[in-house]
N, C-alpha and C positions, 0 to 999 in steps of 0.2 A: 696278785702276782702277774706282772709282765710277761709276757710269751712273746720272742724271737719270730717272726714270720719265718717260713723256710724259704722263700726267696729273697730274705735281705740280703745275703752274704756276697761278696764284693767277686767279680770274677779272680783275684788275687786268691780268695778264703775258699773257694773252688777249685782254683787249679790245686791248690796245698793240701784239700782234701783227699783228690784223686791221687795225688804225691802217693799222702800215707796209706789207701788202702791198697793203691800196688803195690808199696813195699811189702804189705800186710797180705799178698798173697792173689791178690783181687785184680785177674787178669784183664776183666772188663772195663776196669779203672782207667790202663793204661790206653786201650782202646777208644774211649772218647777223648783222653789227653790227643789221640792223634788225628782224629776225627776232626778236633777244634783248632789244631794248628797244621795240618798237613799242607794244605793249598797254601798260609801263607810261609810256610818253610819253603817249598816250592818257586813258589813265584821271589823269596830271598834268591835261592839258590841261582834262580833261573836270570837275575839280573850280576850274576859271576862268570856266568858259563853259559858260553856260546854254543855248544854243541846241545842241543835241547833234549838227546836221547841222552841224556847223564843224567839231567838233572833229577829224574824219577830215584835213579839208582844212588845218588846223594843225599838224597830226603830219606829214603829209606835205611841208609847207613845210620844218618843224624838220628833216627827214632832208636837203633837199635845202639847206637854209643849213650844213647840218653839213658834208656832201660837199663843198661849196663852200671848209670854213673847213679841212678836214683835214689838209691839211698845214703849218698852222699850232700844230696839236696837238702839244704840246711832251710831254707823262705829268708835266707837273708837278700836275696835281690829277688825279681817277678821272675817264676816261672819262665814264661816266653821270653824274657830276656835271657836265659841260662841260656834254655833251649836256641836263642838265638845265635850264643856263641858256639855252640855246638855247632851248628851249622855253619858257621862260617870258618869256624877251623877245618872241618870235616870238606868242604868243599874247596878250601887251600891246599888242604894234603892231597886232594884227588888231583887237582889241577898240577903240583907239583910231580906228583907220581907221573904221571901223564906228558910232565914236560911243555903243560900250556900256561899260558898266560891267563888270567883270568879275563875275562872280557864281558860288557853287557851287552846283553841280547836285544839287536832291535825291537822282538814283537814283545817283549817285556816291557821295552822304555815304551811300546805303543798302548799299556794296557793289556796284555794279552792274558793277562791272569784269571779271565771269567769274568764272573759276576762279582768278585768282592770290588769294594772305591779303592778307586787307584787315583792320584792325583794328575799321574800323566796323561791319565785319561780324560781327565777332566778338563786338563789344558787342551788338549786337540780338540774336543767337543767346543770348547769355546775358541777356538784359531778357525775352526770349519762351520759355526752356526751360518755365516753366508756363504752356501755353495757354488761360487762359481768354479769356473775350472782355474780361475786367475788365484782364490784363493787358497781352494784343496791347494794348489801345486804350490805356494807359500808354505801355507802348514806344515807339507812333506818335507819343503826346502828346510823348514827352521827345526821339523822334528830331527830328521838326519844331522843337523848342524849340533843339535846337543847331543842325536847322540853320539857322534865321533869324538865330540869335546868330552864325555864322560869316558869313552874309549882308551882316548888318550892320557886320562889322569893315573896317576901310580894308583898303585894298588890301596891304600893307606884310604888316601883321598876317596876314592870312586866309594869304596865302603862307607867310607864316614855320612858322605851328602846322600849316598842310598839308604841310608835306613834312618837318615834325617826327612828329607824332603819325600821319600816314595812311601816309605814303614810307617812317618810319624814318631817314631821315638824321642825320647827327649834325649840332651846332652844329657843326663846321669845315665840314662840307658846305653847309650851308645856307648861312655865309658865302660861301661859293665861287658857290655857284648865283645869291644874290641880291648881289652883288659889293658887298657892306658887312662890318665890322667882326664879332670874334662877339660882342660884349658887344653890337652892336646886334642882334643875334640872340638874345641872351637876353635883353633887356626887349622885343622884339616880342612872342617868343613868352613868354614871363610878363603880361604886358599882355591881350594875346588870351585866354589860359586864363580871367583874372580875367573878363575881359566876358561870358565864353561862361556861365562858375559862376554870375554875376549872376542870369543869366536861366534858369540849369537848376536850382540848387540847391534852391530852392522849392517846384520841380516835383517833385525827387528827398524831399524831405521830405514835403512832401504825402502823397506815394505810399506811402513808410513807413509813414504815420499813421493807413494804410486800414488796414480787416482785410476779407477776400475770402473 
């Protein structure tokens, strides 16, 4: 007879575990569900909303609409992807309550989420591997340049390429999260890139064009 290892199970057949024994009572269940996704509900949050003292108190609503919706969680789509649209409805109502506009936070687009991989991060590390002062102030130039370009994109857009390009999601997930179509998920985020290039790509040639 075969025996299961007890670490094969997929982080899907983990999070679904912890699912049923919170429903089942098991408060500590729910506790590492928030352990394991808190920073990046967070850092979702924190690339909507410009005011960075909310975003703590939106993660924290998001945990407590979810324990709310839990046993409603059927595992027909991932865990983190519910929870994702959790959040970002939850952080649309706050912003609308509030009368703001959603907007991304520059030290989000810069990385500023810790220690997890962020890809923006990743990009600036590699715009500033030579540090002169000629190119730090590049890098700043084209970081601000995207992020105003994401600033400016609707609401729709700016979601869609953020948790494409920053999250990693895939288009079925994004569908899931942002409850539309995925072919409307591939012209948001195709749409978004083109506006963003408008307004970098110029910058990026510019900068080619130097010699330092």
């Amino acid at each position: 007879m075969t025996r299961t290892p007890p670490d094969s199970a997929s982080p899907a057949d983990t999070d679904l575990m912890l699912v049923e024994r919170t429903v089942a009572g098991d408060q500590k269940a729910f506790e590492l569900l928030v352990i394991k996704y808190q920073r990046r509900i967070e850092r979702l949050i924190g690339r909507m909303v410009r005011d960075t003292d909310l975003v703590q108190d939106i993660a924290q609503e998001t945990f407590i609409r979810a324990y709310r919706a839990l046993a409603q969680f059927r595992g027909e789509a991932q865990f983190y992807t519910w929870l994702y649209r959790i959040a970002v409805n939850t952080a649309k109502k706050a912003l609308v309550d509030l009368k703001r506009d959603p907007l991304v936070s520059e030290t989000a687009l810069r990385g500023g989420g810790g220690d997890d991989e962020d890809e923006t991060s990743a990009v600036e590390n590699e715009l500033t591997t030579a540090e002169t002062p000629e190119t730090v102030l590049a890098a700043k130039e084209i970081a601000a340049a995207v992020n105003s370009a994401m600033e400016s994109l609707p609401d729709e857009l700016r979601q869609a390429v953020t948790l494409r390009e920053i999250e990693g999601l895939s288009y079925e997930e994004i569908a899931e999260v942002m409850n539309c179509p995925i072919g409307t998920v591939r012209s948001r985020i195709f749409r978004a890139r083109e506006a963003i290039s408008v307004k970098v790509k110029p910058m990026l040639e510019n900068q080619s064009g130097k010699r330092w």
